[in-house]
Every structure is written in C-alpha cells, then in structure tokens.
Biopython code that builds the backbone (N, CA, C, O; Angstrom):
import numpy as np
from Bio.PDB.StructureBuilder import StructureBuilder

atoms = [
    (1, "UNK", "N", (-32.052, -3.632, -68.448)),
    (1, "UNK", "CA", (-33.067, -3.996, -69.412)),
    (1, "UNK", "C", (-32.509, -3.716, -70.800)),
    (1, "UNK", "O", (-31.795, -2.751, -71.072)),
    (2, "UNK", "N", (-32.933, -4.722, -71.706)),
    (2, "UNK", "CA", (-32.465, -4.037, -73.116)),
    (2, "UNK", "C", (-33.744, -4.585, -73.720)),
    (2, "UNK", "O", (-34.529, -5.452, -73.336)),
    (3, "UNK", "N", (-33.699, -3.734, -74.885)),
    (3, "UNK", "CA", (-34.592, -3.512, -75.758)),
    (3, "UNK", "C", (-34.587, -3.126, -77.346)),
    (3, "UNK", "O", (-34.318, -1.989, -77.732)),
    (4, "UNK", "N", (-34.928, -4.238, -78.246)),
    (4, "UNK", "CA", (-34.677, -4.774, -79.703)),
    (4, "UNK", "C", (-35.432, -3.604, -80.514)),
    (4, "UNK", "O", (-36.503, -3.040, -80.294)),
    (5, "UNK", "N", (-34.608, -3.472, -81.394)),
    (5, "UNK", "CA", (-35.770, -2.528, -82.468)),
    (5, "UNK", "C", (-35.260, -2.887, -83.624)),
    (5, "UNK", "O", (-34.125, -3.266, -83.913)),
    (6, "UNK", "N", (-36.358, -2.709, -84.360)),
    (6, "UNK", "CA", (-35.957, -3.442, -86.018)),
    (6, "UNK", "C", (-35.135, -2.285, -86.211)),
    (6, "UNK", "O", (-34.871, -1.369, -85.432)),
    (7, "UNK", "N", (-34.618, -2.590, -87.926)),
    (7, "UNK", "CA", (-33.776, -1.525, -88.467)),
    (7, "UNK", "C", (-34.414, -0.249, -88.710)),
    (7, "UNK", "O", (-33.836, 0.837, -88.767)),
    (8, "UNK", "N", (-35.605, -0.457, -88.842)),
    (8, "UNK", "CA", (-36.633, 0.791, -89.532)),
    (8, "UNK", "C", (-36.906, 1.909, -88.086)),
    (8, "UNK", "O", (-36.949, 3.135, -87.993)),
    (9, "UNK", "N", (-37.012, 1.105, -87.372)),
    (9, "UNK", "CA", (-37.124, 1.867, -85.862)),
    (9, "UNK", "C", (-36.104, 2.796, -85.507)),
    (9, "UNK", "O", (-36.327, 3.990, -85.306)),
    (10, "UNK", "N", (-34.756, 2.142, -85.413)),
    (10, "UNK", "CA", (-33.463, 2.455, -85.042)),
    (10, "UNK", "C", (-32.946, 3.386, -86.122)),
    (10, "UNK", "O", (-31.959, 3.996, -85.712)),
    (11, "UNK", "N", (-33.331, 3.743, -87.540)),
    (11, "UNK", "CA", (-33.178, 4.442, -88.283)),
    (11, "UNK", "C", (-34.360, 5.862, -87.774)),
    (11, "UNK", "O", (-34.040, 7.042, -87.632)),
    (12, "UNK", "N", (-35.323, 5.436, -87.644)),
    (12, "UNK", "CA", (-36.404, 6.384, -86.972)),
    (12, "UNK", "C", (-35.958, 7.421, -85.711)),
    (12, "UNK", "O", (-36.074, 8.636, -85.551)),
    (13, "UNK", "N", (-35.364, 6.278, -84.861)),
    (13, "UNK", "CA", (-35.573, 6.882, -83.576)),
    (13, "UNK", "C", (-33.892, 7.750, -83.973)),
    (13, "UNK", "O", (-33.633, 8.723, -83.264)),
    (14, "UNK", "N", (-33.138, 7.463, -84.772)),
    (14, "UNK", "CA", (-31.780, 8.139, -84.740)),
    (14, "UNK", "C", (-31.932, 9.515, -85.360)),
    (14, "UNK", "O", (-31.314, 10.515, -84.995)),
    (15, "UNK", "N", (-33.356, 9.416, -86.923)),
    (15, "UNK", "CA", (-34.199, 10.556, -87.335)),
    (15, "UNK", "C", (-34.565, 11.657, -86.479)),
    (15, "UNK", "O", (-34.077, 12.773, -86.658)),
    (16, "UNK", "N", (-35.561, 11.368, -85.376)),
    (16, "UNK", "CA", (-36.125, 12.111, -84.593)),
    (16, "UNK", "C", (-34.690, 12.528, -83.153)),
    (16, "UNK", "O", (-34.520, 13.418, -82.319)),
    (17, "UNK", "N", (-34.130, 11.559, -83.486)),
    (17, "UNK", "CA", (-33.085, 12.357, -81.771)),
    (17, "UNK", "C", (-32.372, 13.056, -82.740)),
    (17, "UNK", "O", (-32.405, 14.147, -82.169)),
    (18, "UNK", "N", (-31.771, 13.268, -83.736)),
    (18, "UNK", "CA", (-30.830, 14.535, -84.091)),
    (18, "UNK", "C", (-32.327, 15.493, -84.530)),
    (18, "UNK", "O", (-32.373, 16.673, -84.183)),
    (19, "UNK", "N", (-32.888, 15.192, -84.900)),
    (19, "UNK", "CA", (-34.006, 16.563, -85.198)),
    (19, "UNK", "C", (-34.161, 17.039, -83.969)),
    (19, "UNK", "O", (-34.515, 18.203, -84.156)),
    (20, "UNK", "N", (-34.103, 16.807, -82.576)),
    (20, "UNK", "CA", (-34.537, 17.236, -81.329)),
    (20, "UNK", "C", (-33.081, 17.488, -80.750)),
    (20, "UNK", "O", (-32.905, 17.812, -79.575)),
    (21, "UNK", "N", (-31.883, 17.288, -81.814)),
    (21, "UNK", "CA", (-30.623, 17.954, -80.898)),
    (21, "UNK", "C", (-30.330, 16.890, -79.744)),
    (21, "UNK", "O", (-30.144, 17.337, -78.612)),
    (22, "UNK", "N", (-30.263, 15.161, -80.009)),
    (22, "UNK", "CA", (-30.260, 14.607, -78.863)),
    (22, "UNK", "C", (-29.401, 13.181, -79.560)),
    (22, "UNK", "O", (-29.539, 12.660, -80.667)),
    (23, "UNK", "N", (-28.389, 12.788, -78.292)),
    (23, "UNK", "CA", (-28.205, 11.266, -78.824)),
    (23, "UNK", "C", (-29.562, 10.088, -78.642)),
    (23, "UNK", "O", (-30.413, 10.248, -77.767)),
    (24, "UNK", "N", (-29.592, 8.791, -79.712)),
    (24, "UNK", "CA", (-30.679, 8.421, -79.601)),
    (24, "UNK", "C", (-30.699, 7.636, -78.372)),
    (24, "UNK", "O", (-31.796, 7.086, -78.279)),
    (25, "UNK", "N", (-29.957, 7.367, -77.419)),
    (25, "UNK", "CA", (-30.227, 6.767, -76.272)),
    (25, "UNK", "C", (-31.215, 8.165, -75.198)),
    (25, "UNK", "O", (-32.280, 8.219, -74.584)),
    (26, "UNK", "N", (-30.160, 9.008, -75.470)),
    (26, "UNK", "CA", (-31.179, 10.086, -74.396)),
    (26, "UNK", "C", (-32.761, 10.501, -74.958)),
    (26, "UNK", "O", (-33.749, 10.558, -74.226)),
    (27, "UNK", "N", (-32.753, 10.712, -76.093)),
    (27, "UNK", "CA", (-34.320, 11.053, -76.922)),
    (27, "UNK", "C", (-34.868, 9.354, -76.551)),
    (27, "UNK", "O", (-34.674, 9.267, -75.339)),
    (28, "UNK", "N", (-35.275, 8.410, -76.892)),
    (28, "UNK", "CA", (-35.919, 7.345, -76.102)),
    (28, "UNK", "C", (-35.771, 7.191, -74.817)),
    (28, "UNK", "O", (-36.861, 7.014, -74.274)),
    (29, "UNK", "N", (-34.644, 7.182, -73.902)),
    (29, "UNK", "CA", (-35.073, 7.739, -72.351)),
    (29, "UNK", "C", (-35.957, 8.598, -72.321)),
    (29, "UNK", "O", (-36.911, 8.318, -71.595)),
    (30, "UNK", "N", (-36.000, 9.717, -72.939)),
    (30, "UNK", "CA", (-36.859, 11.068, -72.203)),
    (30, "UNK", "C", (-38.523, 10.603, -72.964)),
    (30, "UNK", "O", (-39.574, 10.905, -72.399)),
    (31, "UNK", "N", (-38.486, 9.890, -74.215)),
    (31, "UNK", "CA", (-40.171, 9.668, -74.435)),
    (31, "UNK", "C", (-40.157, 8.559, -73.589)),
    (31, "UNK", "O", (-40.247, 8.986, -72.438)),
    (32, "UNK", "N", (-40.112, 7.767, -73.597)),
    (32, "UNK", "CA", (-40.250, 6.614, -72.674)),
    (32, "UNK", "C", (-40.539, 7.265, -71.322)),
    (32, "UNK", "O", (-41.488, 6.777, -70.708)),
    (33, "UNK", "N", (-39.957, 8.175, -70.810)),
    (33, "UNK", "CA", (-39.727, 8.925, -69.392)),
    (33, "UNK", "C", (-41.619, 9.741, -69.891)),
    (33, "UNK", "O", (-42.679, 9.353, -69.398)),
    (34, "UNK", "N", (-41.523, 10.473, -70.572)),
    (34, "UNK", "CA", (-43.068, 10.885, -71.173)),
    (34, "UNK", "C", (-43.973, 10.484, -71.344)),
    (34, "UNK", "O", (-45.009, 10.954, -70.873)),
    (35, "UNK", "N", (-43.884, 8.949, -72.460)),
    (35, "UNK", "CA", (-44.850, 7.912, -72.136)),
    (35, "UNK", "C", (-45.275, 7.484, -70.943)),
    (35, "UNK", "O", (-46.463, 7.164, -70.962)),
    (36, "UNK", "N", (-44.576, 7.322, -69.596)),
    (36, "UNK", "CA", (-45.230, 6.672, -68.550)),
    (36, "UNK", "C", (-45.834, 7.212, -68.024)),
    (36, "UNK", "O", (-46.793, 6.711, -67.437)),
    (37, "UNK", "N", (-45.499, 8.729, -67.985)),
    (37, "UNK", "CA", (-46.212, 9.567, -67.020)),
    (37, "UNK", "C", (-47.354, 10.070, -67.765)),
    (37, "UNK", "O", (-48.320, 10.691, -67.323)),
    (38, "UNK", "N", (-47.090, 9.693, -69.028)),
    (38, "UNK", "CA", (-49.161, 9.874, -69.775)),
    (38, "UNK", "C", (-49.794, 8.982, -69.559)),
    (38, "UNK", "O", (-50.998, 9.170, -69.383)),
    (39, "UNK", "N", (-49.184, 7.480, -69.473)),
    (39, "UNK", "CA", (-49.973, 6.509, -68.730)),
    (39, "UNK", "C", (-50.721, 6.601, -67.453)),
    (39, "UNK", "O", (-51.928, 6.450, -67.260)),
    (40, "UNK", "N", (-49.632, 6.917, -66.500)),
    (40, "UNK", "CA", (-50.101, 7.296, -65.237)),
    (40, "UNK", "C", (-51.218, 8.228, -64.823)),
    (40, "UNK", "O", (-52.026, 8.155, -63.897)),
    (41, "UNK", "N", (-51.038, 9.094, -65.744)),
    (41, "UNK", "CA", (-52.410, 10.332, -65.760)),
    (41, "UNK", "C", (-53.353, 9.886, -66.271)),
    (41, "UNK", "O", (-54.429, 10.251, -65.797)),
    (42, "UNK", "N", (-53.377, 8.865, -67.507)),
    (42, "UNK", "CA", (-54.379, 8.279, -67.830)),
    (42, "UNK", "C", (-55.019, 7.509, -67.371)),
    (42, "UNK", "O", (-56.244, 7.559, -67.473)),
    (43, "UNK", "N", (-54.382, 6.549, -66.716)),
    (43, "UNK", "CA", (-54.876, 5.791, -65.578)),
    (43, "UNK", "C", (-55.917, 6.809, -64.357)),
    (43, "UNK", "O", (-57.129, 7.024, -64.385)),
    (44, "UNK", "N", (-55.079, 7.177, -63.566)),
    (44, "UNK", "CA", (-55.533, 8.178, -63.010)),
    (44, "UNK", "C", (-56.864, 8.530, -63.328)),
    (44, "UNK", "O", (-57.729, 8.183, -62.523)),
    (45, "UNK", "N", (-57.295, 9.325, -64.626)),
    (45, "UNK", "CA", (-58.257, 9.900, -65.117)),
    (45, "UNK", "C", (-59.418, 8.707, -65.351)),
    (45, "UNK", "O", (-60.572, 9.067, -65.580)),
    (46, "UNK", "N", (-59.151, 7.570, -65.299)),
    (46, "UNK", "CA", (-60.076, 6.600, -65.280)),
    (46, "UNK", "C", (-60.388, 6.153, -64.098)),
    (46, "UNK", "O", (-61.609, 6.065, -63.970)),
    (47, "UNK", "N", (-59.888, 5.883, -63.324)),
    (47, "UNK", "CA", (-59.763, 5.626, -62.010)),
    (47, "UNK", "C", (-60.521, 6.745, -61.701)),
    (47, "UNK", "O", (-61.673, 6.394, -61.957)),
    (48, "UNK", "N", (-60.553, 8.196, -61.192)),
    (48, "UNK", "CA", (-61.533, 9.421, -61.293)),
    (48, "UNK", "C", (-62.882, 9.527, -62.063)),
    (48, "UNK", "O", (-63.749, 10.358, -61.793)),
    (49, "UNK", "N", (-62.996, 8.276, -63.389)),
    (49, "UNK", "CA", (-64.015, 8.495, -63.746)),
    (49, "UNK", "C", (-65.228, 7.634, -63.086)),
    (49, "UNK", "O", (-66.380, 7.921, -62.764)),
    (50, "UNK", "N", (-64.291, 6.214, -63.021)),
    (50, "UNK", "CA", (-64.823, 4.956, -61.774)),
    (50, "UNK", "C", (-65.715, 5.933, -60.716)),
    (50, "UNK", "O", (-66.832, 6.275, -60.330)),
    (51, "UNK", "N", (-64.504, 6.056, -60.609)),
    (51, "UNK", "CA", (-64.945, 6.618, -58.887)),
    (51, "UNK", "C", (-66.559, 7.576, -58.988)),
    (51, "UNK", "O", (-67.625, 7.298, -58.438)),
    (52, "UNK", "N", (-66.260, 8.633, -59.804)),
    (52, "UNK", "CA", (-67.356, 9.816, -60.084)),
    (52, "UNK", "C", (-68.638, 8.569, -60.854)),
    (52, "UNK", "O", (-69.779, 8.951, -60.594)),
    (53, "UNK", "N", (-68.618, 7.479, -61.545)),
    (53, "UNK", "CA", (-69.507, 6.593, -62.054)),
    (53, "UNK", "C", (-70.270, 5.774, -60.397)),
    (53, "UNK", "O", (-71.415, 5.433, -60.101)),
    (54, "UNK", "N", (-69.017, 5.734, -59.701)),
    (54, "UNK", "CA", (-69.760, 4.808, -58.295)),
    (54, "UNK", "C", (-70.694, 5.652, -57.338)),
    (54, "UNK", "O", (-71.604, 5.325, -56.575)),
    (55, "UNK", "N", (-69.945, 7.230, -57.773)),
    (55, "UNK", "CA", (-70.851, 7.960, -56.511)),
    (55, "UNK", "C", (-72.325, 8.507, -57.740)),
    (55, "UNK", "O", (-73.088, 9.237, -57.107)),
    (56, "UNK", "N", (-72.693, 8.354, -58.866)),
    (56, "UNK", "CA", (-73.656, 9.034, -59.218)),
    (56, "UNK", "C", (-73.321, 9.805, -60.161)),
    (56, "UNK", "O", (-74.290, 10.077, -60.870)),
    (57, "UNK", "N", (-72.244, 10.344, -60.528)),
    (57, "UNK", "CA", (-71.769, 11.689, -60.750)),
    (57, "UNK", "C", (-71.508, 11.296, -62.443)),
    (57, "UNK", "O", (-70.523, 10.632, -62.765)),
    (58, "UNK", "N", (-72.310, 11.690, -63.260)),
    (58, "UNK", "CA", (-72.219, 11.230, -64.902)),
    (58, "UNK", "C", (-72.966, 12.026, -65.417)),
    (58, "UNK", "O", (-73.928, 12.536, -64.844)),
    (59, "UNK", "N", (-72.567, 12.273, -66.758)),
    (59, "UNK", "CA", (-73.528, 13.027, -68.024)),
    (59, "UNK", "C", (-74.324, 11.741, -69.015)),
    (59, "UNK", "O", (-73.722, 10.839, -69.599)),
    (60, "UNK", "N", (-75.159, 11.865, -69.008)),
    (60, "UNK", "CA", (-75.904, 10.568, -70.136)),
    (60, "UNK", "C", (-74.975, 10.762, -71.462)),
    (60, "UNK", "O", (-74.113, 11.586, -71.769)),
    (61, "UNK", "N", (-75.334, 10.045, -71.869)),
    (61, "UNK", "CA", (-75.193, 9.862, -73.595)),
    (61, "UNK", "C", (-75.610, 11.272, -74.075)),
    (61, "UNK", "O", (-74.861, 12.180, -74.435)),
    (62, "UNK", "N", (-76.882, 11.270, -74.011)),
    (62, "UNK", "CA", (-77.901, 12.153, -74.519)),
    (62, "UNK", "C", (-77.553, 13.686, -74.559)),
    (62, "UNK", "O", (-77.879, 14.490, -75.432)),
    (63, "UNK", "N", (-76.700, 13.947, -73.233)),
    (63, "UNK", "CA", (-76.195, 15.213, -72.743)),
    (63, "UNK", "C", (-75.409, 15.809, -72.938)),
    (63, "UNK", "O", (-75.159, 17.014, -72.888)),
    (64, "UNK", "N", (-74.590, 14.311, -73.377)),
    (64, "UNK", "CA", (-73.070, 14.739, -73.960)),
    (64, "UNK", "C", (-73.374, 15.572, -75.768)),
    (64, "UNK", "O", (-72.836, 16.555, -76.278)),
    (65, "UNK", "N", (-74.218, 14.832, -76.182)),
    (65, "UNK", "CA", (-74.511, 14.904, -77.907)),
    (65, "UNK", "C", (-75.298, 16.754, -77.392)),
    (65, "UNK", "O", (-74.978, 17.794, -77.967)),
    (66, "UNK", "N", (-75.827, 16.708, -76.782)),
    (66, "UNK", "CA", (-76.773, 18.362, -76.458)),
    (66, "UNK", "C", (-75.498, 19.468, -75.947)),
    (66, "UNK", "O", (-75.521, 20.675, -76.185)),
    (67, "UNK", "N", (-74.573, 18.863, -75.313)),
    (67, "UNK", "CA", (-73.785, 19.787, -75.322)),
    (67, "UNK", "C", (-72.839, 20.324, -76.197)),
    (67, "UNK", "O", (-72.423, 21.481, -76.242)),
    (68, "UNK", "N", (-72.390, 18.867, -77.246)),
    (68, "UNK", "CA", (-71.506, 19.008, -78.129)),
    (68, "UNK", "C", (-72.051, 19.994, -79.567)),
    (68, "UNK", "O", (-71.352, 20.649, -80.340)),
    (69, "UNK", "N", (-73.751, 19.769, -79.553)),
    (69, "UNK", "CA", (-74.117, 20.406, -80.154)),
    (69, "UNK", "C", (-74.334, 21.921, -80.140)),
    (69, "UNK", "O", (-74.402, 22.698, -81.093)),
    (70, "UNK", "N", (-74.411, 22.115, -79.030)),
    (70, "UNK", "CA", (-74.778, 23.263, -78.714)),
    (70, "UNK", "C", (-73.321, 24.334, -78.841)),
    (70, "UNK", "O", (-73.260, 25.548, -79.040)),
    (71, "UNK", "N", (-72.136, 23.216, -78.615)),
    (71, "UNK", "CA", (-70.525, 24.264, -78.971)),
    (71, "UNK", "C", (-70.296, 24.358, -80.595)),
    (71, "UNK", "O", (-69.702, 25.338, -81.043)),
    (72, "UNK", "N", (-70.591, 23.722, -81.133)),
    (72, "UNK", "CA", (-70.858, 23.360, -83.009)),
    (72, "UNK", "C", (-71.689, 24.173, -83.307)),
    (72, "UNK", "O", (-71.916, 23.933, -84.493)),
    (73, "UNK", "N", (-72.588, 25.375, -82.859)),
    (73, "UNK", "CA", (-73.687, 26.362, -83.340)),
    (73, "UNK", "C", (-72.634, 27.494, -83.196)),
    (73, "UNK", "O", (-72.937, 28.657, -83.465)),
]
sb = StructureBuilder()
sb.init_structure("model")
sb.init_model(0)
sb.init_chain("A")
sb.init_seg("    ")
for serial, (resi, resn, name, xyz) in enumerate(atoms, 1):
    if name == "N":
        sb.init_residue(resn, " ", resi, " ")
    sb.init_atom(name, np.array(xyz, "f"), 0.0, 1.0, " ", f" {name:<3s}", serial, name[0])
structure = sb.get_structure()
C-alpha cells in the first residue's frame, strides 16, 4: 500500500517522529497501528450500546442532565 501526503503533512509527520525519538515511517506505523485499535474499541462500544438499547437497558435524556448535574454541585 502506499500512501500520498502533501508537503505540509510530511513536514508534520517528520516534526512529531523526531520529537517522539522515531523515524517517520515507524511513528505513522505505530499511530496508524493506534488509530485502528481506537476504532475497533469504538466500534465495539457502539455495538454494546445497540445491544444494551435492544435489551431495554438506557438512561433517558432527562437522567443523564440529573446526573450531570448533580456531579457539577
């Protein structure tokens, strides 16, 4: 697979891999490697919310604002 990046990017991503002590091929492997697996959990966590929405299992609107309020006192 290859993959294009403007100049501003490739100046970026060369920024952030020596600030992290890394060549910029390995620092974009390893977020890229990071990014998916936050996808995956995120997914996940929706998929868990489906699920808990199909069996019943939810806070209203209403409950959410009473609780949020109640950590803000």
């Amino acid at each position: 697979m290859e993959v294009r990046f403007t100049p501003e990017q490739e100046a970026e991503l060369a920024r952030l891999a020596m600030r992290a002590g890394k060549e910029p091929s390995e620092f974009v492997q390893e977020t890229i490697a990071r990014m998916l697996g936050d996808h995956a959990r995120f997914l996940e966590a929706v998929e868990r919310g489906f699920d808990s929405l199909d069996q019943g299992r939810y806070v209203s609107h209403e409950e959410v604002g009473k609780r949020i309020e109640s950590l803000l006192r």
